[in-house]
Chimera marker file (.cmm) of the C-alpha trace (Angstrom):
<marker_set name="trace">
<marker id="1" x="0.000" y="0.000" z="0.000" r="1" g="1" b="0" radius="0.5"/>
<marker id="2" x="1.656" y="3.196" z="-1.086" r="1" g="1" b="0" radius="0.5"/>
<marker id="3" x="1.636" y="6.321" z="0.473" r="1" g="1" b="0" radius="0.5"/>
<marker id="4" x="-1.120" y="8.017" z="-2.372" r="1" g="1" b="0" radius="0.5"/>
<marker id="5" x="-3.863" y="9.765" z="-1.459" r="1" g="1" b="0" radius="0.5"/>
<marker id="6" x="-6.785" y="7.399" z="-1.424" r="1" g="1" b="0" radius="0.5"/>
<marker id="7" x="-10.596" y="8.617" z="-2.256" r="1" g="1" b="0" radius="0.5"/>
<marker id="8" x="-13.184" y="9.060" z="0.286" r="1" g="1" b="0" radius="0.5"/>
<marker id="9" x="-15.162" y="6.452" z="-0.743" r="1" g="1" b="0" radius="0.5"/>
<marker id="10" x="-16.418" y="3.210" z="-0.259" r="1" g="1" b="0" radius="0.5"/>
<marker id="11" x="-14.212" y="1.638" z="-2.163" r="1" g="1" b="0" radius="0.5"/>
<marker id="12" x="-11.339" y="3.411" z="-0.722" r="1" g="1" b="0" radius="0.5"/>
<marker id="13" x="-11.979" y="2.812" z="2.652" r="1" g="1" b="0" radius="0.5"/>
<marker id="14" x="-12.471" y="-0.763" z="2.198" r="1" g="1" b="0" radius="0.5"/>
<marker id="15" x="-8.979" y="-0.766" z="-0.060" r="1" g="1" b="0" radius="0.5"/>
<marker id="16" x="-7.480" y="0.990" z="2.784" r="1" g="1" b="0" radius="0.5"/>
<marker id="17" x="-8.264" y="-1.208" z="5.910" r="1" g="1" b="0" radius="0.5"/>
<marker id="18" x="-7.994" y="-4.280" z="3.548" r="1" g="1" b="0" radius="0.5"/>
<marker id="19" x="-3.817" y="-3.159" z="3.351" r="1" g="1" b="0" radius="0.5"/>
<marker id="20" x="-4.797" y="-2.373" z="7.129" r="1" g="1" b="0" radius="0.5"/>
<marker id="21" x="-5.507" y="-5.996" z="7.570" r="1" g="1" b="0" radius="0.5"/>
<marker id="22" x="-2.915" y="-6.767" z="5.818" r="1" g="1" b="0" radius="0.5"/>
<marker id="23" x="-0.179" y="-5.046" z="7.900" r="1" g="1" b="0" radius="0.5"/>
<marker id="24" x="-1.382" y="-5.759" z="11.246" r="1" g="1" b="0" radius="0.5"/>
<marker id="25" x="-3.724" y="-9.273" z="11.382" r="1" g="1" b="0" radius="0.5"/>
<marker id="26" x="-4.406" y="-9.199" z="14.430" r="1" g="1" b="0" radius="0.5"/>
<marker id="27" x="-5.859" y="-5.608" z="14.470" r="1" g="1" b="0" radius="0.5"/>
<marker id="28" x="-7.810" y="-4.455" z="17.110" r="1" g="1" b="0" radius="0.5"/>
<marker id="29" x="-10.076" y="-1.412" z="17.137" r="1" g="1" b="0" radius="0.5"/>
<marker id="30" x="-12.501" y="-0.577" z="20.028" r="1" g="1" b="0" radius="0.5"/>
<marker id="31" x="-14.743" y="2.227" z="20.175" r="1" g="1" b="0" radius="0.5"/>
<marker id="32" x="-14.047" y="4.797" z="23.281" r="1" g="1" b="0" radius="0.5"/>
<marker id="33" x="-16.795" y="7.220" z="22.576" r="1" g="1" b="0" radius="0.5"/>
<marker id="34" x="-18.837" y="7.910" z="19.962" r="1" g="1" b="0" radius="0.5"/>
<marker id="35" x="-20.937" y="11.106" z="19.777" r="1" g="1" b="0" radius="0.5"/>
<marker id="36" x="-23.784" y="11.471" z="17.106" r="1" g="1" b="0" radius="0.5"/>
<marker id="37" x="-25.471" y="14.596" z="16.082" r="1" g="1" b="0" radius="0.5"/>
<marker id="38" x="-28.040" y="14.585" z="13.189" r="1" g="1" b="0" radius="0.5"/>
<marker id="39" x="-26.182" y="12.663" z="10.692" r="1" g="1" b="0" radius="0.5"/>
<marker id="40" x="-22.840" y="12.836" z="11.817" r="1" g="1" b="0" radius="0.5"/>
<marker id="41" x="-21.039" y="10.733" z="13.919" r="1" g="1" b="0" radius="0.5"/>
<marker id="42" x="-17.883" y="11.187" z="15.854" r="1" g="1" b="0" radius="0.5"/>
<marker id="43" x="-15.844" y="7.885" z="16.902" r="1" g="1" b="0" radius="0.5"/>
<marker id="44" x="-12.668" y="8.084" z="19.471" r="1" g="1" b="0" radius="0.5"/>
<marker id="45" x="-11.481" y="4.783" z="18.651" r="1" g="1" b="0" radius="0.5"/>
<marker id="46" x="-8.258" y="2.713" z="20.249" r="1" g="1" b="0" radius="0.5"/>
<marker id="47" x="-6.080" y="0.559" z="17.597" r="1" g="1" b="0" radius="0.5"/>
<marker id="48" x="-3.878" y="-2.064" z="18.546" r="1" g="1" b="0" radius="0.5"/>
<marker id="49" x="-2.369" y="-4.709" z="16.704" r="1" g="1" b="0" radius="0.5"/>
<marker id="50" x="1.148" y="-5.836" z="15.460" r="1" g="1" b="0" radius="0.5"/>
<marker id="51" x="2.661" y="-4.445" z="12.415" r="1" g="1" b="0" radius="0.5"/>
<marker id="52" x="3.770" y="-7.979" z="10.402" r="1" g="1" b="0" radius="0.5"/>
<marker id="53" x="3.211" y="-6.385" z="7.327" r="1" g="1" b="0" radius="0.5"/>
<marker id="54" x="4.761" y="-3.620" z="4.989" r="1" g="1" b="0" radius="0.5"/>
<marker id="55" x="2.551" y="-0.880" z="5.064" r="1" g="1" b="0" radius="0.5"/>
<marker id="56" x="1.386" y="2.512" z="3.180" r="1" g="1" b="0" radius="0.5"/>
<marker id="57" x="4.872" y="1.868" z="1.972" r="1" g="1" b="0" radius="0.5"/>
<marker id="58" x="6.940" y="1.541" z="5.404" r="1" g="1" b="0" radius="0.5"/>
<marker id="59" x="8.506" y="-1.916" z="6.037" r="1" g="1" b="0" radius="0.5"/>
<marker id="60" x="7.347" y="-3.761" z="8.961" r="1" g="1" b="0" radius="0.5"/>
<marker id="61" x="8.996" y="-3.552" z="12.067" r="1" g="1" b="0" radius="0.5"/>
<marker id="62" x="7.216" y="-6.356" z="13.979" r="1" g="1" b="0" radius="0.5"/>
<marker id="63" x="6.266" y="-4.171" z="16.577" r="1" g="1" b="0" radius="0.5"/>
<marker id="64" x="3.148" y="-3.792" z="19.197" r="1" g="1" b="0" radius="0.5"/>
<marker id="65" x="1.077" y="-0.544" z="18.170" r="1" g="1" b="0" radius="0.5"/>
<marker id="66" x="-1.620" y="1.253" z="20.603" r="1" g="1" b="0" radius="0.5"/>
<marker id="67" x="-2.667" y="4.478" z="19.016" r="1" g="1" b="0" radius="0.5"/>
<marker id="68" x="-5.965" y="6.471" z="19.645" r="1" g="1" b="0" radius="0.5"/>
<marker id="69" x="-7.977" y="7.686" z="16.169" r="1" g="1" b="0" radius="0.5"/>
<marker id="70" x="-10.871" y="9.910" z="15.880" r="1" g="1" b="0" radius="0.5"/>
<marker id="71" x="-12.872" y="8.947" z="12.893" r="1" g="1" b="0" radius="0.5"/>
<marker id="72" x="-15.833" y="11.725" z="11.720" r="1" g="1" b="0" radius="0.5"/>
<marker id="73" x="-18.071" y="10.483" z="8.879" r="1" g="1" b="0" radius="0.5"/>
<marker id="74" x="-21.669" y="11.742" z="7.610" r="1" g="1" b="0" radius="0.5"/>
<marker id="75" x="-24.836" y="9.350" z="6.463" r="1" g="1" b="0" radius="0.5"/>
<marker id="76" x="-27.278" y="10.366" z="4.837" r="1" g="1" b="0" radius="0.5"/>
<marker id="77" x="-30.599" y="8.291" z="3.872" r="1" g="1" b="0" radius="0.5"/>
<marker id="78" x="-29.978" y="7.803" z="0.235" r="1" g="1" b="0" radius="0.5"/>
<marker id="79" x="-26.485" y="7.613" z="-0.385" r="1" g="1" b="0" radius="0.5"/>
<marker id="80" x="-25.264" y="5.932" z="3.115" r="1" g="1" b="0" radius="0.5"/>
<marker id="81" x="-21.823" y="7.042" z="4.694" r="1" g="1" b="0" radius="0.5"/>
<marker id="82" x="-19.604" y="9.893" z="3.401" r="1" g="1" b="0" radius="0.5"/>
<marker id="83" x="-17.300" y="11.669" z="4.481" r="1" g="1" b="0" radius="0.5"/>
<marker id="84" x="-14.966" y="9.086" z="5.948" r="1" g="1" b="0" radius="0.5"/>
<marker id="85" x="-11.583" y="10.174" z="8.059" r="1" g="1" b="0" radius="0.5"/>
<marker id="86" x="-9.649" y="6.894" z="8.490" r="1" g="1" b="0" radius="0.5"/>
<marker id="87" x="-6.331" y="7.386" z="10.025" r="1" g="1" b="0" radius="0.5"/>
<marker id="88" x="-3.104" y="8.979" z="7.782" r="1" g="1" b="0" radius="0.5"/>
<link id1="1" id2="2" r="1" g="1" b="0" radius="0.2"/>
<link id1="2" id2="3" r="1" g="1" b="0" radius="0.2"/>
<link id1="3" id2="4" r="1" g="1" b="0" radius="0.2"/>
<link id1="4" id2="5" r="1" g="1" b="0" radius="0.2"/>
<link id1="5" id2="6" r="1" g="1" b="0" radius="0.2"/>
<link id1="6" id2="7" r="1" g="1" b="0" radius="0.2"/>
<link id1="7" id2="8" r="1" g="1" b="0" radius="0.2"/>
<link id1="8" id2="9" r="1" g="1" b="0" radius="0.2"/>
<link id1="9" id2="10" r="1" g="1" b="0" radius="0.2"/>
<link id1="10" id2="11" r="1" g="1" b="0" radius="0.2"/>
<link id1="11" id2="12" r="1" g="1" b="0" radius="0.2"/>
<link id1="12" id2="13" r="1" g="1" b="0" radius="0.2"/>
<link id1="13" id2="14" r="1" g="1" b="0" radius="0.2"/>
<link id1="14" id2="15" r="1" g="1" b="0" radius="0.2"/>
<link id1="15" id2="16" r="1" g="1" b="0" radius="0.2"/>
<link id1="16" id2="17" r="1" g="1" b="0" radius="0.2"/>
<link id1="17" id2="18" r="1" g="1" b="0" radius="0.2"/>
<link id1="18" id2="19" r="1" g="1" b="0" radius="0.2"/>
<link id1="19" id2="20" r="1" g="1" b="0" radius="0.2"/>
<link id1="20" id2="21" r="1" g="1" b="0" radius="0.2"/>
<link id1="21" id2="22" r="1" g="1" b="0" radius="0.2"/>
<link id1="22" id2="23" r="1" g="1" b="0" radius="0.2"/>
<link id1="23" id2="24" r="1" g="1" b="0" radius="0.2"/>
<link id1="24" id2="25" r="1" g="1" b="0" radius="0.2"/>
<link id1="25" id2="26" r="1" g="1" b="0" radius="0.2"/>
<link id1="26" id2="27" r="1" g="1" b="0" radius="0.2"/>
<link id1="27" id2="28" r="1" g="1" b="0" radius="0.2"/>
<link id1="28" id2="29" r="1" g="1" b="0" radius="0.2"/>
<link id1="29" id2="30" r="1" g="1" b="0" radius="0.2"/>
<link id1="30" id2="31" r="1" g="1" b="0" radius="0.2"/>
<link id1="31" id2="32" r="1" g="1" b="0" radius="0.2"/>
<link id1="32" id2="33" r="1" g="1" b="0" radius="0.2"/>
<link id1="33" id2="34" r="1" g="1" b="0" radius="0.2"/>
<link id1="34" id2="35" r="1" g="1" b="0" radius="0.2"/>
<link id1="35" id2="36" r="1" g="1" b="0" radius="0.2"/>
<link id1="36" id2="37" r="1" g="1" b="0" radius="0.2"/>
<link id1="37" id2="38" r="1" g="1" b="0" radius="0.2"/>
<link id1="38" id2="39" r="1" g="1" b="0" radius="0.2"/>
<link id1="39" id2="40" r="1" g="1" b="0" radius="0.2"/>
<link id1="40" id2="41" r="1" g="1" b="0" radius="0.2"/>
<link id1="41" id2="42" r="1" g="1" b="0" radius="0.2"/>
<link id1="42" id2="43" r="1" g="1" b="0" radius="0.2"/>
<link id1="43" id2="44" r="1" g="1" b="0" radius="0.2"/>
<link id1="44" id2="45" r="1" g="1" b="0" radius="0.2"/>
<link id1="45" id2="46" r="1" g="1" b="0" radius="0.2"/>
<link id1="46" id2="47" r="1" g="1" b="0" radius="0.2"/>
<link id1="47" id2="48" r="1" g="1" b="0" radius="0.2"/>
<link id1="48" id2="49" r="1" g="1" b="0" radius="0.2"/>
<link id1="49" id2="50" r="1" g="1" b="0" radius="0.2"/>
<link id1="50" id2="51" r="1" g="1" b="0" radius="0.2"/>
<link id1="51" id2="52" r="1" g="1" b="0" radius="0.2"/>
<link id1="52" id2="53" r="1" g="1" b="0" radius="0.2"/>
<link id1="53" id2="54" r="1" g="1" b="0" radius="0.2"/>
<link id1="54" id2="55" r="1" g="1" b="0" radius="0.2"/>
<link id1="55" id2="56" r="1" g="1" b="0" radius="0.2"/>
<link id1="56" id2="57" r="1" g="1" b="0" radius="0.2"/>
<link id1="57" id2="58" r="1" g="1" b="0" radius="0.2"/>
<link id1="58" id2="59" r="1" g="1" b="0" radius="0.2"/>
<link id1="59" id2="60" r="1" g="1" b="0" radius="0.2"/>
<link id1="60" id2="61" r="1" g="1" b="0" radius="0.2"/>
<link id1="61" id2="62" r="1" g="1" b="0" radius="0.2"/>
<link id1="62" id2="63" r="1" g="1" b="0" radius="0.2"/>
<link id1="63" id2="64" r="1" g="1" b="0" radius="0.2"/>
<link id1="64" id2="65" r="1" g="1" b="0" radius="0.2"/>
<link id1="65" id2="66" r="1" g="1" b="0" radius="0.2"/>
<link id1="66" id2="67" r="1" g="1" b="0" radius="0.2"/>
<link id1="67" id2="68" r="1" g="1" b="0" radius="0.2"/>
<link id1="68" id2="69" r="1" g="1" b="0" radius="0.2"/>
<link id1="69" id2="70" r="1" g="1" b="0" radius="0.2"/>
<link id1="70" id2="71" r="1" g="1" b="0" radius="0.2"/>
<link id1="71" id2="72" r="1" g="1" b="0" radius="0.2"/>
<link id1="72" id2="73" r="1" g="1" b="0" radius="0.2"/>
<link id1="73" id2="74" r="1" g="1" b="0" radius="0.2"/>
<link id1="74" id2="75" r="1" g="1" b="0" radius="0.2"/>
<link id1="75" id2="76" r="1" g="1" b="0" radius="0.2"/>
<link id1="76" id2="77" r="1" g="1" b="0" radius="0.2"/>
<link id1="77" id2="78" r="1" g="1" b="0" radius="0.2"/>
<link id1="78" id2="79" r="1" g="1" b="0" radius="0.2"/>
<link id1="79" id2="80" r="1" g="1" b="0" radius="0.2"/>
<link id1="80" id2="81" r="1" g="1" b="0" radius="0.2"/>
<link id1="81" id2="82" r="1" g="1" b="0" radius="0.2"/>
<link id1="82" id2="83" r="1" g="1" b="0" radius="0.2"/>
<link id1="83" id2="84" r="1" g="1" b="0" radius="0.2"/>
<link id1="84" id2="85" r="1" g="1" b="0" radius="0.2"/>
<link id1="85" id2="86" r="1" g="1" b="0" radius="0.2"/>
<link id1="86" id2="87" r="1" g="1" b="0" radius="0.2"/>
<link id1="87" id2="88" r="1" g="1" b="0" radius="0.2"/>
</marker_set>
C-alpha cells in the first residue's frame, strides 16, 4: 500500500483497511466514545495490533502498536456514509 492519497469512498476505505488488515492481522479497534449529532457521527477509537506487514509503503517492524484515532463520517438516507476520516 503506497503512500497516495486514497478517495473518500467506499471503495477506498475498504482498499485501505484491507492493506490495514494486511499489515497488522491481528488488528484491534474498540470504540471509546462515539458522539452522534443529526447525521454525523464522531468515533474516538483505540487501535492495537502488530505491524507484520509492509505498510502505506513503510517496512514492517514487527512491533506492538496502541494508538488512539478519531474517525468523523456523515450518512445520509440515500447515499449511506460519506465523508470518511480513516487514520493517515
Amino acid at each position: 500500500m503506497s503512500r497516495r492519497k486514497r478517495a473518500s469512498t467506499k471503495a477506498g476505505i475498504i482498499e485501505f483497511f484491507r492493506a490495514y488488515l494486511a499489515a497488522f492481522p491481528d488488528l484491534r479497534m474498540d470504540a471509546q466514545d462515539v458522539f452522534v449529532s443529526g447525521d454525523e457521527v464522531v468515533a474516538r477509537v483505540r487501535a492495537t495490533g502488530t505491524n507484520e506487514g509492509d505498510f502505506m509503503g513503510m517496512q514492517a517492524p514487527g512491533k506492538r502498536m496502541d494508538v488512539q484515532l478519531i474517525d468523523i463520517m456523515r450518512f445520509g438516507l440515500s447515499t449511506g456514509a460519506d465523508g470518511f476520516a480513516p487514520a493517515r
